[in-house]
C-alpha positions as CSV (number, residue, x, y, z in Angstrom):
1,X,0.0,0.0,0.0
2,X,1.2,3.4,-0.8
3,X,0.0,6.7,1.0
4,X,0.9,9.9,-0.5
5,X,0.5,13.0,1.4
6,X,1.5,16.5,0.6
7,X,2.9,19.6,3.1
8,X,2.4,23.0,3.0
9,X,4.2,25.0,5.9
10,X,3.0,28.9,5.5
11,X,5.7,31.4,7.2
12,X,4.2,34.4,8.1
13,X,7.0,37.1,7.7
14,X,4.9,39.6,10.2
15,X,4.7,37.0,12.8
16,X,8.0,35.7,12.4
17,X,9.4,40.2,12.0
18,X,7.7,40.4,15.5
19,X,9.3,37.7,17.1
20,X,13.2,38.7,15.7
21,X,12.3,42.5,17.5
22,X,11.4,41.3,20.6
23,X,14.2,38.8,20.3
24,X,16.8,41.1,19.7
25,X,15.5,43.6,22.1
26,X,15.6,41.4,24.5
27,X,19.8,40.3,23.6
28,X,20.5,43.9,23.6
29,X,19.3,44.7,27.2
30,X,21.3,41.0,28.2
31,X,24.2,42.0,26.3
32,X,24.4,45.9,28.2
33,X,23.7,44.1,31.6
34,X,26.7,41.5,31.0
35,X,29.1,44.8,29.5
36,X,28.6,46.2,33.0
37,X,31.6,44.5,34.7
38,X,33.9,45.3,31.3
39,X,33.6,49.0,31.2
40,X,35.7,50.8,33.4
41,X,34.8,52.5,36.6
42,X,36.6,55.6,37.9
43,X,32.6,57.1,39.2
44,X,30.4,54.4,37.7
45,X,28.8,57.3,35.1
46,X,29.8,55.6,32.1
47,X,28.3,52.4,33.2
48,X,25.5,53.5,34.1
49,X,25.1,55.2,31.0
50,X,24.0,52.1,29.1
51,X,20.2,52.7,27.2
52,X,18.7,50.4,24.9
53,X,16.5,51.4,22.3
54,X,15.0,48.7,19.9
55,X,18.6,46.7,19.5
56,X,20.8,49.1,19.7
57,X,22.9,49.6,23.2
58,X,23.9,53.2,24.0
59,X,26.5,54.2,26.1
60,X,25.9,58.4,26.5
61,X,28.9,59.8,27.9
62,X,30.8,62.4,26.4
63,X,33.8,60.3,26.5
64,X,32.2,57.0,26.1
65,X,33.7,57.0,22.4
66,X,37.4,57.1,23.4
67,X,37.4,55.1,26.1
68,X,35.6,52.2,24.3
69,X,38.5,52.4,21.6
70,X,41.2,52.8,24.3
71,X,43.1,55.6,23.2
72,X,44.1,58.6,24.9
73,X,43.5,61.6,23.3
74,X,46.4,64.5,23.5
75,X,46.7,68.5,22.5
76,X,48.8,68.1,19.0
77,X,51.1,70.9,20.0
78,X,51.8,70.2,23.4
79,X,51.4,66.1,23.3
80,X,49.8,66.0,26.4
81,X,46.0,64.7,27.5
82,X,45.6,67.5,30.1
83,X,47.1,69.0,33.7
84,X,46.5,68.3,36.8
85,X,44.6,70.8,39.4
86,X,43.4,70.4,43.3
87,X,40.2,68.9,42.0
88,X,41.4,67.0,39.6
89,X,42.5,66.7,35.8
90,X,41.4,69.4,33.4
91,X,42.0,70.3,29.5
92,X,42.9,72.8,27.8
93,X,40.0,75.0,26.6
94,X,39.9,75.3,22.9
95,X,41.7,72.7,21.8
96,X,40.4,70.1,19.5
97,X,42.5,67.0,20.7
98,X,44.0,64.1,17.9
99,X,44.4,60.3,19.2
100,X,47.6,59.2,20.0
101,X,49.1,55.8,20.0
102,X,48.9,55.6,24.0
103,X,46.8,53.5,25.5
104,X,44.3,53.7,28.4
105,X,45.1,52.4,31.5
106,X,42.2,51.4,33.9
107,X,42.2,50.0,37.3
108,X,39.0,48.0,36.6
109,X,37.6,47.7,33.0
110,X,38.9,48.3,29.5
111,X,38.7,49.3,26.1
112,X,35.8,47.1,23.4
113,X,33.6,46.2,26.8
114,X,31.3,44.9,24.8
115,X,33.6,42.7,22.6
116,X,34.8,41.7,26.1
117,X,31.7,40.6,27.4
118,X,30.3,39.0,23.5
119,X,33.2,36.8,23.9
120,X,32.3,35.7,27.1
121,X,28.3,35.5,27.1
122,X,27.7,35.0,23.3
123,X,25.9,31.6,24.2
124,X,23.9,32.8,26.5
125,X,22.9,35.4,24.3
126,X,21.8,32.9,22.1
127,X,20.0,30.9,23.9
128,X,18.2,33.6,25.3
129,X,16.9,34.7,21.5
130,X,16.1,31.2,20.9
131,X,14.1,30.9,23.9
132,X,12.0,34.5,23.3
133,X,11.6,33.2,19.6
134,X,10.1,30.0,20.8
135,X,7.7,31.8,23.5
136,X,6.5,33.8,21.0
């Protein structure tokens, strides 16, 4: 005896849209949590810093750019980052500053935080997708 049968699967690309968002949303706020511990820490500002919107992670600091790459940034004429003062260290005022090839030196933290911390979580993060994906 032979029995045929025939298969359709329909994929609706709506349902399937909705459930990637809320996937990666959901990765994103994981993935800011578990950069935490990589960023450095001199006041706890940058960290704390950290917004997600949709799936992008934002880190709003003003300096939150240069010390993600690491670099410090230096006054081309005088090759220094800034001067000391009794309340700490201040730059000079008008000076647009180039990167050097120093790098940053943190006590706790470092430079690519979230390269850090991808490298060390990216399973969880995955599983954590697949998991929203299938509650959907």
């Amino acid at each position: 005896m032979i029995i045929r049968t025939k298969f359709r699967a329909e994929v609706y690309p709506e349902v399937l849209t909705r459930k990637c968002t809320k996937a990666e949303h959901a990765v994103a706020v994981q993935a800011e949590r578990d950069s935490r511990p990589y960023i450095p820490a001199a006041s706890g500002r940058l960290r704390s810093s950290g917004r997600v919107y949709g799936s992008t992670i934002v880190w709003d600091r003003p300096y939150a750019r240069r010390q993600y790459f690491g670099k410090v940034y230096v006054d081309p004429r005088r090759k220094i980052a800034g001067f000391p003062t009794p309340n700490g260290w201040r730059s000079f005022s008008g000076v647009k500053k180039v990167r050097s090839q120093r790098d940053y030196h943190h006590a706790s933290g470092g430079p690519q935080w979230f390269a850090a911390a991808k490298k060390a979580k990216i399973g969880s993060w995955i599983a954590l997708a697949q998991g929203v994906i299938a509650r959907e």
